[in-house]
KOLVO-663156 format. One record per residue (C-alpha): residue in three letters; z negated, x, y; chain; residue number from 1. Coordinates in steps of 0.2 Angstrom, whole numbers. Example, Ala and Ser with C-alpha at 12.3 -4.5 7.8 and 13.67 -1.06 7.14 Angstrom:
2
['ALA',[-39,62,-22],'A',1],
['SER',[-36,68,-5],'A',2],
This chain:
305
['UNK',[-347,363,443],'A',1],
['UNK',[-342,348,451],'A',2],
['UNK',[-341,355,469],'A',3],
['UNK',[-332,371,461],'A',4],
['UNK',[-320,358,453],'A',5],
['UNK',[-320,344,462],'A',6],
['UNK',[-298,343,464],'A',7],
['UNK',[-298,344,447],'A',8],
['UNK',[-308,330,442],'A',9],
['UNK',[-298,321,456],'A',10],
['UNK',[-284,323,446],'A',11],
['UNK',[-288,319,431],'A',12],
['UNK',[-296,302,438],'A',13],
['UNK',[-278,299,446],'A',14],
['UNK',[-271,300,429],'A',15],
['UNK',[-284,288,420],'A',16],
['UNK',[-278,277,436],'A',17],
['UNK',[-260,279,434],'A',18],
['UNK',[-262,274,415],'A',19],
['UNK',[-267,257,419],'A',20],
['UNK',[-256,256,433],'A',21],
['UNK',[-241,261,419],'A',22],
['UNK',[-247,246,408],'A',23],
['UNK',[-248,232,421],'A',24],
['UNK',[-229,236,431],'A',25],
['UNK',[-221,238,415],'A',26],
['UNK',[-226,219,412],'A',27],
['UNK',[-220,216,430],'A',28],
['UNK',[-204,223,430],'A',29],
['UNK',[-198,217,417],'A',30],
['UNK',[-203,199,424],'A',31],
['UNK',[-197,200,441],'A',32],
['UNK',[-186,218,442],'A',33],
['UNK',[-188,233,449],'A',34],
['UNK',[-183,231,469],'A',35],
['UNK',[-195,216,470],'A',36],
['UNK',[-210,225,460],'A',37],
['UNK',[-206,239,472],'A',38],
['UNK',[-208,230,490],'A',39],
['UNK',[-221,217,482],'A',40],
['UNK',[-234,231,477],'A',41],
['UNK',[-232,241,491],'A',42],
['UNK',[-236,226,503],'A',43],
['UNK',[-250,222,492],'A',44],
['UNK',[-259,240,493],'A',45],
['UNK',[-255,241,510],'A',46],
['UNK',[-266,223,514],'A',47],
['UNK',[-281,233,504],'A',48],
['UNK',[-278,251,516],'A',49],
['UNK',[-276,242,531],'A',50],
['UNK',[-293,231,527],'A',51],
['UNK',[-302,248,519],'A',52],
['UNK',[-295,259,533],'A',53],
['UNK',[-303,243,546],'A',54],
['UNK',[-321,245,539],'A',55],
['UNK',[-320,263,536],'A',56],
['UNK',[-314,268,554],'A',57],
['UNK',[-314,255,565],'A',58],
['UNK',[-293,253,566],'A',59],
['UNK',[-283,247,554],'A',60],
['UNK',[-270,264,557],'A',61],
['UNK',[-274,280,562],'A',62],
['UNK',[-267,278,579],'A',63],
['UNK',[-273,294,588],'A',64],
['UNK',[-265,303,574],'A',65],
['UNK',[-251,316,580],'A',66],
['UNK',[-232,315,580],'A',67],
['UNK',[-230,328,570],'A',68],
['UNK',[-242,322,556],'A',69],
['UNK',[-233,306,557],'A',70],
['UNK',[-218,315,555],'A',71],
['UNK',[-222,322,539],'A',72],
['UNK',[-233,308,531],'A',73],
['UNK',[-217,296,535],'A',74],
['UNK',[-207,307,523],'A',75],
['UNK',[-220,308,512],'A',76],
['UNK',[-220,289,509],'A',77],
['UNK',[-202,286,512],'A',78],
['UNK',[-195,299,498],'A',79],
['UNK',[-213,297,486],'A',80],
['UNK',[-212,278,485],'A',81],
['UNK',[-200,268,493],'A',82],
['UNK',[-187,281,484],'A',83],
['UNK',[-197,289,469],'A',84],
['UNK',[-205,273,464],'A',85],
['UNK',[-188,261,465],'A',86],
['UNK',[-181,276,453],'A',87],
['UNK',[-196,277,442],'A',88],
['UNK',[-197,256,439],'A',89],
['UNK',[-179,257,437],'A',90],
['UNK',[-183,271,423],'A',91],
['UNK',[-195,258,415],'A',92],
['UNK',[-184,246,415],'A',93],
['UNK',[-169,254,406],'A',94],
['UNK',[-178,268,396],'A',95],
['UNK',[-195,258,392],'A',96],
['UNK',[-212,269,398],'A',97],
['UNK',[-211,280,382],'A',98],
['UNK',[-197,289,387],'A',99],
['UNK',[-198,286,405],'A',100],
['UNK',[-217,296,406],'A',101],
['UNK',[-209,311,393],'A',102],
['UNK',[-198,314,407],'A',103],
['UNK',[-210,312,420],'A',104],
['UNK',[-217,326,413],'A',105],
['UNK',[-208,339,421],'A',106],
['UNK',[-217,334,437],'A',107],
['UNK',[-229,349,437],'A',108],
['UNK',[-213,361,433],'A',109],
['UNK',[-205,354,449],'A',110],
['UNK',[-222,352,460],'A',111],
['UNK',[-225,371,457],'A',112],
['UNK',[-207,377,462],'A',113],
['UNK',[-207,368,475],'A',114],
['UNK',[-223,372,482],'A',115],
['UNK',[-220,390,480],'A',116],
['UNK',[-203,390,489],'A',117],
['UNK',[-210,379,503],'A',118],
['UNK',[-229,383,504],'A',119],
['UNK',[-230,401,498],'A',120],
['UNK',[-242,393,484],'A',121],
['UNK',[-243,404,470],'A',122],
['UNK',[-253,402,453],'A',123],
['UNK',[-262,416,442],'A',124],
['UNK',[-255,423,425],'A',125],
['UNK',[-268,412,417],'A',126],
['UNK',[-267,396,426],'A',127],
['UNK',[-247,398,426],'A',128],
['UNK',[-249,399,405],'A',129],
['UNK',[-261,386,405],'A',130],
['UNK',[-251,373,416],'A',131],
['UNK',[-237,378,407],'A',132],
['UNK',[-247,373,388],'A',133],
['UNK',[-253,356,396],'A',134],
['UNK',[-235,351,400],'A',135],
['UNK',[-231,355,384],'A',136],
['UNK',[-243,347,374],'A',137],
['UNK',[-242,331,385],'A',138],
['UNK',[-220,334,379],'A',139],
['UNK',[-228,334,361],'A',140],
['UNK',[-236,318,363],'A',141],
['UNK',[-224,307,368],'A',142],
['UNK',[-207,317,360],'A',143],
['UNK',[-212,305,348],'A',144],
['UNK',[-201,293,341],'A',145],
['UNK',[-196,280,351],'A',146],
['UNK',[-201,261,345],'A',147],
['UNK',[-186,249,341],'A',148],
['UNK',[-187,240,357],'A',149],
['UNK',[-184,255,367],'A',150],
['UNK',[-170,265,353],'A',151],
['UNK',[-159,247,355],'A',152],
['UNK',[-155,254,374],'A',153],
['UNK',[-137,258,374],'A',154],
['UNK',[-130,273,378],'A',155],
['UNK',[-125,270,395],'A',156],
['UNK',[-142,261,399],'A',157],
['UNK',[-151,275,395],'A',158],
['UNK',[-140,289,404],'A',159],
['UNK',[-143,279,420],'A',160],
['UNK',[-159,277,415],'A',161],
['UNK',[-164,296,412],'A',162],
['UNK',[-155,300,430],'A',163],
['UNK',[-165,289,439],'A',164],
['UNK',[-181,297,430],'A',165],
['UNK',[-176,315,435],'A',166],
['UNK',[-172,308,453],'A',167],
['UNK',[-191,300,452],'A',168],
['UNK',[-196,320,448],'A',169],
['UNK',[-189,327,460],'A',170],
['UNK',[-197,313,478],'A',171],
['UNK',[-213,314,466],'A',172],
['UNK',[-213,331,472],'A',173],
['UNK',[-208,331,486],'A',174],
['UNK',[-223,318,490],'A',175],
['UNK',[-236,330,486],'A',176],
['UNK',[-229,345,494],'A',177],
['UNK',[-226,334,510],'A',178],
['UNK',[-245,327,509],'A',179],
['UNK',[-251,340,506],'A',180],
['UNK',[-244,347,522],'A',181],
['UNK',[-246,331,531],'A',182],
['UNK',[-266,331,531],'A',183],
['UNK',[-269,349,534],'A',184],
['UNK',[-283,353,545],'A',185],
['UNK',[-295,339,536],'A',186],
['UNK',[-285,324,541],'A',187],
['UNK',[-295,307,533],'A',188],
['UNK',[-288,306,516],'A',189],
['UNK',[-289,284,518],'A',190],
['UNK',[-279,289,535],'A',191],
['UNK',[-266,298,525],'A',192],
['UNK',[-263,286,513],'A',193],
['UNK',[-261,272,526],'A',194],
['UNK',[-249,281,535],'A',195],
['UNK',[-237,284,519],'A',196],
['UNK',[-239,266,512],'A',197],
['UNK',[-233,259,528],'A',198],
['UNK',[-221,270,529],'A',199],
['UNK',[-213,264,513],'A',200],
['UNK',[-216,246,515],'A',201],
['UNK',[-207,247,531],'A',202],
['UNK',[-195,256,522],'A',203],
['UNK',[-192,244,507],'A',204],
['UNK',[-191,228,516],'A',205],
['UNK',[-178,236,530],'A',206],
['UNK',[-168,239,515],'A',207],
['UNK',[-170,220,507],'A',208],
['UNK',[-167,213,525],'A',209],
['UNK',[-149,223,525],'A',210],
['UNK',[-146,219,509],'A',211],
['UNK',[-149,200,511],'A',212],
['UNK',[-161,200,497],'A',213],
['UNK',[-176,194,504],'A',214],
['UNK',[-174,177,504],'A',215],
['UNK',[-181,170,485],'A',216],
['UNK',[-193,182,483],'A',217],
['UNK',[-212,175,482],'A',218],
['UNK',[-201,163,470],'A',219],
['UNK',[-203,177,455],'A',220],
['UNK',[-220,178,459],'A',221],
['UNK',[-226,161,456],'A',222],
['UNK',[-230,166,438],'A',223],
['UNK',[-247,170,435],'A',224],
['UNK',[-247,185,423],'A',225],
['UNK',[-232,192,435],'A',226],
['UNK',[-246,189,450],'A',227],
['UNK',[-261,198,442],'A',228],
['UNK',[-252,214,436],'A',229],
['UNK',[-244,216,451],'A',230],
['UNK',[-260,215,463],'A',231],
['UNK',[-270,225,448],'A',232],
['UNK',[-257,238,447],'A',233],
['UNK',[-255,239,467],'A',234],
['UNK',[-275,243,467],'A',235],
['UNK',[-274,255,452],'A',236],
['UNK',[-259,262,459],'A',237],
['UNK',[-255,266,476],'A',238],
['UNK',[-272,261,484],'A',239],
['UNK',[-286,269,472],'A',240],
['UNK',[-272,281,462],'A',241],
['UNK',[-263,287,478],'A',242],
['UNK',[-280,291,487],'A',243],
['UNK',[-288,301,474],'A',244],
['UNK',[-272,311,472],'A',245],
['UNK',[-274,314,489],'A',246],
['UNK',[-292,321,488],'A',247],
['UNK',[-286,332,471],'A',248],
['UNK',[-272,339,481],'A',249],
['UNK',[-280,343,495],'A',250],
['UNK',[-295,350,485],'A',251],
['UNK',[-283,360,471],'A',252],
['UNK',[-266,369,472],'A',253],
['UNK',[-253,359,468],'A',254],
['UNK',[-244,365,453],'A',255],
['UNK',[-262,364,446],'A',256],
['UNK',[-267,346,454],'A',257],
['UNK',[-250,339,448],'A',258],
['UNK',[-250,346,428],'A',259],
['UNK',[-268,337,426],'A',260],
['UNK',[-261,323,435],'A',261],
['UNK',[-246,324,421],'A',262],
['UNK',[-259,320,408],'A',263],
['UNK',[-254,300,413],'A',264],
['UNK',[-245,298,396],'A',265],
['UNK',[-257,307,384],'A',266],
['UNK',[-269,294,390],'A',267],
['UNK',[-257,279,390],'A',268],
['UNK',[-250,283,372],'A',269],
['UNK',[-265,287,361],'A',270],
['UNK',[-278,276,365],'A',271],
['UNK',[-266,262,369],'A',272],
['UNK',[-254,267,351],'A',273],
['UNK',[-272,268,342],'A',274],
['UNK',[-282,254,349],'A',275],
['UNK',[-274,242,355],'A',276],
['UNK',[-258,241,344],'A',277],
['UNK',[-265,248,328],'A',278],
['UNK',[-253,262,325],'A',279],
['UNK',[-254,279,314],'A',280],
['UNK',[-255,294,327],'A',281],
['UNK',[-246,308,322],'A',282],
['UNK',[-250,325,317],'A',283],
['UNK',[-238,327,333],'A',284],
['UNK',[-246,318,344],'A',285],
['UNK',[-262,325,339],'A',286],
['UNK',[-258,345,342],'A',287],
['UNK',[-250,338,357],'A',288],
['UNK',[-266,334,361],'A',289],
['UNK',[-276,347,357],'A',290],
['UNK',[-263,360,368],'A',291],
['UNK',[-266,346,383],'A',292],
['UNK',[-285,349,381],'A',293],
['UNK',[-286,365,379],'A',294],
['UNK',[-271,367,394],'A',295],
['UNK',[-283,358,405],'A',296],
['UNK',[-300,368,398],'A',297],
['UNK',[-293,383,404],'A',298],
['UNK',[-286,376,422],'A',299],
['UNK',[-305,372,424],'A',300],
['UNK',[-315,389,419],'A',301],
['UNK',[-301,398,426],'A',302],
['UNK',[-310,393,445],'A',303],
['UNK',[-327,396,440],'A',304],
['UNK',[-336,406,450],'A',305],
């Protein structure tokens, strides 16, 4: 089971990982704003890669990787963080991380078309219907309505807001067609993940440097809670989250690894909504739920042998 499965259980780790990564920058970026969470978390999680590649292998970068690995891993990072992730903080910021996951939702929609145009990936009847329930049971869940906070938005603060989301879709994507295609052959997971984060921390701070915004920022981040859910996000996020998305792409297709990576805001909105705040769940949010279980039960005996 688990060998037979093991991308998928990748996934669905990457989306139990990304749910605590959701909680903590949604904290920080409303603190410190979305550029300076961007470049701060980045250089964080590339300190833990470089010290885990260093134990691991013996370097801290892959160096006798090929150019034309580089080449693609460079765009993976570039477009999949320094780009997606400045939209999807931005998104937070304006749209609040209800409305902002429910539109990060269509990330499995887009991951599949893309990596059928581009890799020739195609999915079965069955695992095209059952991809196709989770995403909408994971819509169900948080199509909820929106608390007070977020519903005070204006109207143009949230237009801006849902574009930058849809433009978070669409380099999300990108990102895992170009990794996947990036560590063909059974390039180091660790290696790969490296590669990308330094290619958008380079990225990130290139930009601050021409935009002269560099100067003042470790002043934001003098504040204690602004401190720990930056470095615990950047450890949940881009260093433990980004590698075991790596491992379920590289084990799973991708339309498949992507909708069970989707399942982020199921986890962030029920047991968060329930437990921690005290809130009614919804008979909504609850067949939401039960489609995005059954979605995801079927992805798995679908690749039994």
């Amino acid at each position: 089971m688990i060998a037979t499965h093991w991308g998928e259980i990748a996934a669905l780790g990457t989306a139990v990982l990304w749910t605590m990564t959701y909680l903590q920058f949604t904290v920080a970026v409303r603190r410190i704003g979305a550029s300076l969470l961007n470049r701060t978390r980045l250089t964080v999680a590339l300190a833990f890669l470089v010290l885990a590649h260093l134990i691991m292998h013996g370097t801290p970068f892959p160096l006798d990787a090929e150019a034309a690995r580089w080449g693609w891993l460079i765009l993976s990072g570039v477009i999949g963080f320094a780009i997606s992730d400045a939209l999807l903080f931005r998104s937070l910021l304006h749209l609040g991380a209800h409305r902002t996951s429910l539109l990060m939702a269509l990330i499995p929609v887009a991951s599949a078309l893309f990596a059928w145009g581009m890799l020739g990936e195609e999915l079965t009847a069955t695992q095209a219907v059952a991809a196709l329930v989770t995403v909408s049971g994971i819509a169900l869940v948080i199509s909820t309505r929106s608390s007070d906070r977020e519903a005070a938005n204006t109207s143009r603060r949230t237009s801006f807001g849902i574009l930058c989301a849809l433009g978070a879709v669409v380099a999300q994507s990108l990102r895992y067609i170009l990794s996947k295609q990036g560590m063909s052959g059974g390039f180091p997971i660790l290696s790969t993940n490296v590669m990308q984060i330094l290619a958008a921390t380079v990225a990130v701070w290139v930009v601050a440097a021409f935009r002269g915004t560099i100067r003042g920022s470790l002043a934001p981040l003098r504040e204690r809670t602004v401190v720990l859910s930056t470095i615990g996000g950047a450890f949940t996020g881009p260093f433990l989250g980004v590698s075991l998305s790596l491992v379920a792409l590289s084990a799973a297709p991708v339309g498949i690894a992507s909708t069970l990576m989707a399942l982020t805001p199921v986890f962030l909105l029920l047991p968060i909504s329930r437990f921690a705040f005290k809130e009614r769940i919804t008979l909504r949010a609850t067949i939401g739920t039960a489609l995005a279980v059954g979605g995801v039960a079927v992805l798995f005996l679908v690749r039994a042998p």
